[in-house]
C-alpha positions in Angstrom: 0.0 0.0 0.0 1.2 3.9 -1.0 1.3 6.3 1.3 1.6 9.9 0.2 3.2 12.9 1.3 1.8 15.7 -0.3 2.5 18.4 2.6 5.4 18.1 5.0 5.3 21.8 6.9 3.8 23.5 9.5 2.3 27.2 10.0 3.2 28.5 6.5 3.7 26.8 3.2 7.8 27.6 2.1 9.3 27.2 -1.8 10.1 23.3 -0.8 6.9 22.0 1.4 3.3 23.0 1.6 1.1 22.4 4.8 0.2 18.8 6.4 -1.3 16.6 4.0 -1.1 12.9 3.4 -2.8 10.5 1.2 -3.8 6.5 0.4 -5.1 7.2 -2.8 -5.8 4.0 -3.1 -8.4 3.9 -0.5 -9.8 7.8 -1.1 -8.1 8.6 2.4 -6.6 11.8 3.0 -5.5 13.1 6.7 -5.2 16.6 7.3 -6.2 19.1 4.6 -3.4 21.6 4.5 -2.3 23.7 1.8 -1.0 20.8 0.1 -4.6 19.5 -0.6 -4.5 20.4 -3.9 -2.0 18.3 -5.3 -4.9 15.6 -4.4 -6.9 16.1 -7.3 -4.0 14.6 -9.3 -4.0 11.1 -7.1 -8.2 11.1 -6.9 -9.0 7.7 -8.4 -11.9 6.6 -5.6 -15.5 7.8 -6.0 -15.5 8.4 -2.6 -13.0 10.7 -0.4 -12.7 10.5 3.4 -10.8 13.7 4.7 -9.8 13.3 8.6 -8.6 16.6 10.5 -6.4 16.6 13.3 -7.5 19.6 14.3 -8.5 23.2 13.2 -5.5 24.8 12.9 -5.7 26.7 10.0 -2.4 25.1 8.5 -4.4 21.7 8.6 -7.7 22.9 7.1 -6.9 25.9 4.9 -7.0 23.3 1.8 -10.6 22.3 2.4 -11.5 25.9 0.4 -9.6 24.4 -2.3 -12.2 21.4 -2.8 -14.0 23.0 -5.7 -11.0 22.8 -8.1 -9.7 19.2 -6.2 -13.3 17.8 -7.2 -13.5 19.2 -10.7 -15.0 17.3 -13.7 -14.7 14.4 -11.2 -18.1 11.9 -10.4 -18.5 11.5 -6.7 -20.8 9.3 -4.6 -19.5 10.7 -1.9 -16.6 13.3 0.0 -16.9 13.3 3.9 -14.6 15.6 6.4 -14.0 13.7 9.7 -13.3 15.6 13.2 -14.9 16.5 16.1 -17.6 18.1 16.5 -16.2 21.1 18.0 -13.6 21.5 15.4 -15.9 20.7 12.5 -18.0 24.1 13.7 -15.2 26.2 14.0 -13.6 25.3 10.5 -17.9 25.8 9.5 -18.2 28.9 11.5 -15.2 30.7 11.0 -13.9 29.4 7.7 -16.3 29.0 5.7 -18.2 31.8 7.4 -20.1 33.9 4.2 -17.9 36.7 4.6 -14.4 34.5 4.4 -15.9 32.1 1.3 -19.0 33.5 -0.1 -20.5 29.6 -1.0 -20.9 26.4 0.5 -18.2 23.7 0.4 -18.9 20.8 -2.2 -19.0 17.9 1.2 -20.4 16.9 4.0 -19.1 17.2 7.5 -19.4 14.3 10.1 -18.2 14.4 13.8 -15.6 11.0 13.8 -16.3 7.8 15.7 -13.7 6.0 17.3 -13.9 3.0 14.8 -14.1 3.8 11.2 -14.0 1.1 8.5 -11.5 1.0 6.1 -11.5 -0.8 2.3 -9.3 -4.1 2.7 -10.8 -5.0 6.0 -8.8 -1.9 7.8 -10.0 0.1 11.0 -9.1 4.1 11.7 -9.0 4.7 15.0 -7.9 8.0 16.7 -6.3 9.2 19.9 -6.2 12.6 22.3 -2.8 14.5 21.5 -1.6 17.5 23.7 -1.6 20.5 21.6 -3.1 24.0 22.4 -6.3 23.4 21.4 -6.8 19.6 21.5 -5.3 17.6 18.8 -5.8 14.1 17.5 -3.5 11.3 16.4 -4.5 8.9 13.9 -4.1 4.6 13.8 -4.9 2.8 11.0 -4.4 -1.3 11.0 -5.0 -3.9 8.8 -4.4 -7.5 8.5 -1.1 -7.6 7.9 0.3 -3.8 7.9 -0.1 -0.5 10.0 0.5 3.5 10.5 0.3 6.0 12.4 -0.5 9.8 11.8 0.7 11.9 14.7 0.8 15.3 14.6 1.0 18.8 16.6 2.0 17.5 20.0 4.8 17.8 22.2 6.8 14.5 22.1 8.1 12.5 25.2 8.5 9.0 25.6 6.2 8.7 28.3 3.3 10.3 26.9 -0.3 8.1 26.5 -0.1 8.0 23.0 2.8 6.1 23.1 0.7 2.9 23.5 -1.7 3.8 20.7 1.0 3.6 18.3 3.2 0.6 19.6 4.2 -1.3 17.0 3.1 0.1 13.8 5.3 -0.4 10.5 4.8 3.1 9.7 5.1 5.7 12.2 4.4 10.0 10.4 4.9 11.7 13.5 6.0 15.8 13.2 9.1 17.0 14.5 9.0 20.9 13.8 12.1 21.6 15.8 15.7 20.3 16.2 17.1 19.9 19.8 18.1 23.4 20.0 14.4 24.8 21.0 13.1 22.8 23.5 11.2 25.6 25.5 9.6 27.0 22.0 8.5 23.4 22.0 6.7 22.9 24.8 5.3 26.5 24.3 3.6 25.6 20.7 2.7 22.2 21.6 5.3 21.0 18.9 8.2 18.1 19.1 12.1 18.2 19.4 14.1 15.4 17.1 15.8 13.8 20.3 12.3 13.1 22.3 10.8 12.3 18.6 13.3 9.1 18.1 12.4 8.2 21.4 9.2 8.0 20.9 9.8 5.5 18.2 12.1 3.2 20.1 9.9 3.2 22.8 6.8 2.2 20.8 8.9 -0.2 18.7 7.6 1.1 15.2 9.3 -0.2 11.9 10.0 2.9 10.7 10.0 6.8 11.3 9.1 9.5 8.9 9.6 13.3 10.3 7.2 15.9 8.7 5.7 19.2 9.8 9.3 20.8 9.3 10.0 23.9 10.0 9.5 25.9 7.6 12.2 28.4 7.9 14.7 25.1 7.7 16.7 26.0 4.6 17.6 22.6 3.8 17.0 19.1 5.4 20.7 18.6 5.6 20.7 21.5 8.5 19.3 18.4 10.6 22.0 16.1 11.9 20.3 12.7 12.4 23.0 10.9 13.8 22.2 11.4 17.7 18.7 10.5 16.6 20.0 7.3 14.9 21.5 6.1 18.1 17.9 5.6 19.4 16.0 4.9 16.6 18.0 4.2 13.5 15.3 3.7 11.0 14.7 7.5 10.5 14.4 9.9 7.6 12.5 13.4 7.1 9.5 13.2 4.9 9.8 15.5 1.5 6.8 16.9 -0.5 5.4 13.9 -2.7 7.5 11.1 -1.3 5.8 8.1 -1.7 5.3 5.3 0.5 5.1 1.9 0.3 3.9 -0.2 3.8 
């Protein structure tokens, strides 16, 4: 199974990375709806799209105004924006309010259940994050492979989620800062590379991708992963429109 990229940063799209978005075109899944959302129009091969939202941040839903143009000349049966309930009216409310985008969005909006099906006999399930605001991490399992989506949350070994992802094949979990910031981290709600690895080794995941990058990182090879190696050695940082395979 594929696993897209299509948005590696957080806050502000950059000239390398737009905002968080990932995709299993396969399946017509999409988590988070950044300002990368757009490149989903070119993967859409499902007559249905399930879009699942961390949270409200506008770096994370800024893309669902882009839904007109990702749903052009295309035949759905259906396109349905999972959340909760709370964040579903704010991004209603606020975003969508007439004044900020004069029409109404081309899907529906349902509050997320804790168990939603998934084609190939897969289950989504989701977990509380700590973010300002209220996050939500992401777990989806099948048969005979796994990931997890986590997200805008301060990283630390011994942090509850840790047991929601424990051995995934696949873990996408952010890491906006090096280990030079850790105070700007906890402030934000964002992760540090150092607790990030850990987090990994202590979960015993196959494999660690880093995304929501900083955007004002340069270049990737700013990042020295070696000390991070030493704790979890299968790690890289996720690039716009690297593919997956899990």
């Amino acid at each position: 199974m594929k696993l897209l990229l299509l948005g590696t940063t957080g806050y502000h799209p950059n000239d390398r990375r737009q905002t968080a978005c990932m995709m299993l075109p396969e399946l017509g899944i999409v988590l988070d709806a950044g300002s990368a959302m757009f490149r989903v129009r070119e993967h859409l091969v499902t007559d249905t799209l399930d879009i699942f939202l961390t949270h409200a941040h506008l770096d994370h839903v800024v893309g669902l105004t882009y839904m007109f143009d990702v749903l052009y000349g295309r035949e759905m049966e259906r396109v349905t924006v999972h959340g909760e309930q709370t964040k579903l009216d704010t991004v209603r409310q606020h975003l969508f309010s007439e004044l900020m985008f004069p029409v109404d969005p081309p899907f529906e909006m349902q509050a997320i259940t804790q168990k939603f099906k998934l084609p190939g006999g897969g289950t989504l399930t989701h977990f509380p994050l700590r973010h300002p605001g209220g996050s939500l991490g992401f777990r989806l399992d099948w048969p005979d492979r796994s990931l997890a989506y986590v997200t805008d949350t301060t990283a630390v070994k011994t942090a509850d989620y840790v047991e929601k992802i424990r051995g995934v094949d696949l873990l996408i979990h952010e890491c906006y800062f090096d280990d030079d910031m850790p105070e700007q981290a906890e402030l934000t709600g964002h992760s540090c590379l150092t607790p990030v690895a850990e987090v990994a080794a202590a979960a015993e995941v196959g494999r660690l991708v880093l995304v929501h990058i900083n955007p004002l990182l340069d270049r990737d090879e700013e990042w020295d992963l070696t000390p991070a190696r030493k704790i979890f050695p299968k790690i890289e940082i996720g690039v716009d429109r690297m593919e997956l395979e899990f």
